[in-house]
C-alpha positions in Angstrom: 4.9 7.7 -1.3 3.4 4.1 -1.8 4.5 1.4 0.3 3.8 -2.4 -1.1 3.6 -4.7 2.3 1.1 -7.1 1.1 1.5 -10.3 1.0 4.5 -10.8 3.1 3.5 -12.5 6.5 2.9 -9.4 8.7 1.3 -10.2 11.5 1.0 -6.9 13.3 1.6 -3.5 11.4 5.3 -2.6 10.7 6.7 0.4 12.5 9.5 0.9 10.0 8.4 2.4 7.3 8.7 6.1 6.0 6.7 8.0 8.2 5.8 10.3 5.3 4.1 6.9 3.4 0.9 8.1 1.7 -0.4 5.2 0.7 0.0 1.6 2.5 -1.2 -1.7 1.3 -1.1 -4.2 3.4 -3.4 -6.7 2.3 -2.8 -10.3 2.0 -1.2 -10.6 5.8 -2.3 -12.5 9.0 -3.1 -9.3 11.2 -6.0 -9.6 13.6 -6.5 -6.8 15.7 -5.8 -3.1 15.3 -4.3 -1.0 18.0 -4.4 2.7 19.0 -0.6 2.8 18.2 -0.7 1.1 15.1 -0.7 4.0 12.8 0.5 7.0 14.9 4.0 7.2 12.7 1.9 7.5 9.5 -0.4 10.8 10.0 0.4 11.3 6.5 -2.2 8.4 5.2 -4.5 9.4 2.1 -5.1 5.3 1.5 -4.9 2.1 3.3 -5.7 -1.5 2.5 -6.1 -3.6 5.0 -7.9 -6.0 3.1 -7.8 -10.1 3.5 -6.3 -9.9 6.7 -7.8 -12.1 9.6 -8.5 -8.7 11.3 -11.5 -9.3 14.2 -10.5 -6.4 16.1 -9.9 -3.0 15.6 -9.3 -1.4 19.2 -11.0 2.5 19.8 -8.5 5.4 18.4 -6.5 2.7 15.9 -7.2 5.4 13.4 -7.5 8.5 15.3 -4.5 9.7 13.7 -5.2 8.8 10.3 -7.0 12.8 9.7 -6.2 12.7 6.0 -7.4 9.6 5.2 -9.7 9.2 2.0 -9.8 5.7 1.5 -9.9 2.3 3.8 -9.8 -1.2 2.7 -11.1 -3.5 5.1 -13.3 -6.1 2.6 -12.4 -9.7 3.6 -11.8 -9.9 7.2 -13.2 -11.8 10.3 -15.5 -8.5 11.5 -18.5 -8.9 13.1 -19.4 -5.9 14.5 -18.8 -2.3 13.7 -18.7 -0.5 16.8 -19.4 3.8 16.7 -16.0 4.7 18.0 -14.4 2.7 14.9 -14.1 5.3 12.4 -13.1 8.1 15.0 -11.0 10.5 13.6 -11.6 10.2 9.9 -13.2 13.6 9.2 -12.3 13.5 5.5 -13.1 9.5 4.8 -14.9 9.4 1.8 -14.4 5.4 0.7 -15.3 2.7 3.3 -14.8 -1.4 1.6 -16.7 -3.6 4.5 -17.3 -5.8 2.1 -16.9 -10.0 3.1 -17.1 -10.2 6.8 -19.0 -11.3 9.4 -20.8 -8.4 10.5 -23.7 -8.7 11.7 -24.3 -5.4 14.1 -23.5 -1.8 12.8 -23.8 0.5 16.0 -26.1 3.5 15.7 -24.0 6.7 14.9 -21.4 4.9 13.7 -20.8 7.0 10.5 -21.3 10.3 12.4 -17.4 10.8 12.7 -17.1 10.6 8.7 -19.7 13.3 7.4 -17.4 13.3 4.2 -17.8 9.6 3.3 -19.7 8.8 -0.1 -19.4 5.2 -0.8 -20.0 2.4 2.0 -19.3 -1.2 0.3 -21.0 -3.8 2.7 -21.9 -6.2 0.2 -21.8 -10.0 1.5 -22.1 -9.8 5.3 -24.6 -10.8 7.7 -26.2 -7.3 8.8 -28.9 -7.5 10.8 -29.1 -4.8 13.1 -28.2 -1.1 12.1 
């Protein structure tokens, strides 16, 4: 099931939609930070896009639910620092957009909870220490 929430002002994510939602867009919102709650009604995620949010946080275990996710979205946001407890959880991630942010620092071992992931975008940031 696809859910079309972008665009429309969210500020945080919505907690009433299907729980059995497969793939959620919700670009084009103002949310900034990403909670350990966040997504724990939707375990049934293959795809979400996050993308042009003002997202500068994303808080350890927001996507430890998330196990079947393939694909996140998180190209133009405000993050500047990808920490190694970010990705927990997403065993079977294979597509990761970073792409137009503001990171600068990728944590060592930060991939090493997605051994399935084939294509990291992280075009147009300020990376300096990996």
């Amino acid at each position: 099931m696809y859910c079309p929430c972008d665009g429309l002002g969210f500020s945080t994510v919505p907690q009433f939609l299907p729980t059995d939602v497969t793939r959620l867009d919700l670009s084009r919102n103002v949310i900034a930070t990403l909670d350990w709650t966040d997504f724990s009604r939707y375990t049934s995620l293959k795809s979400l896009n996050l993308e042009s949010n003002h997202i500068s946080t994303i808080n350890s275990g927001a996507f430890h639910n998330l196990s079947s996710l393939t694909a996140l979205h998180l190209s133009g946001n405000r993050l500047t620092s990808i920490r190694a407890d970010m990705f927990y959880g997403l065993d079977i991630l294979e597509f990761l957009d970073l792409d137009q942010n503001s990171i600068r620092n990728i944590e060592p071992g930060t991939f090493n909870n997605t051994p399935q992931l084939n294509t990291l975008k992280v075009a147009s940031n300020r990376v300096s220490t990996v």
